[in-house]
N, C-alpha and C positions, 0 to 999 in steps of 0.2 A: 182714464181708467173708468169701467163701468162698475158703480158699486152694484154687491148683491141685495141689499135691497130694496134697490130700483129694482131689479131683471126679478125678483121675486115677488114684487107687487105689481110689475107689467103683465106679468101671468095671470095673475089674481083677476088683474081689473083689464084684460084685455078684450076684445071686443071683436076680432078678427082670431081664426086659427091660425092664421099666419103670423102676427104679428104675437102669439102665446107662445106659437114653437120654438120661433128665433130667440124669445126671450127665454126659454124653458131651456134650450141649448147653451144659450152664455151662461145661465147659474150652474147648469150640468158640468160645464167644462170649468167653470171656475171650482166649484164647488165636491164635487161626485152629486151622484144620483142621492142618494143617501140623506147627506147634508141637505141638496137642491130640497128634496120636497119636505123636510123639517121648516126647513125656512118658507117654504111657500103656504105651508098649514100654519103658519102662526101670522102670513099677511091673512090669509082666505076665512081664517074664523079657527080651522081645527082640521083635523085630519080627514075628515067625512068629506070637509067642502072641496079642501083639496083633492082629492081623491075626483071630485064631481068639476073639479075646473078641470082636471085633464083629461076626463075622459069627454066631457063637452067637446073640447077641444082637439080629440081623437090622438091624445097624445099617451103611449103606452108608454109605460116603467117596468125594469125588470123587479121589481119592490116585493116583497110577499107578504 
């Protein structure tokens, strides 16, 4: 089982787009979208940063 998070702080601290996406997809499908980036704003610093890891990353959300 992959805990969320690992697949939330592989986001955070990832270093390839590739390897954010994949990681950004397992906490999605575990999680929803929703939840996923709650949890990744509290590996990344806050919401701002998260916000700033996925678009780095070219990873869109439907979030508003």
């Amino acid at each position: 089982m992959f805990f969320s998070g690992t697949a939330a702080n592989a986001v955070a601290r990832a270093r390839s787009a590739r390897h954010a996406r994949d990681a950004w997809a397992r906490l999605v499908d575990e999680k929803g979208e929703r939840r996923a980036f709650a949890e990744l704003a509290s590996h990344a610093g806050g919401s701002d940063a998260a916000v700033h890891t996925l678009s780095r990353h070219g990873i869109e959300t439907d979030l508003d």
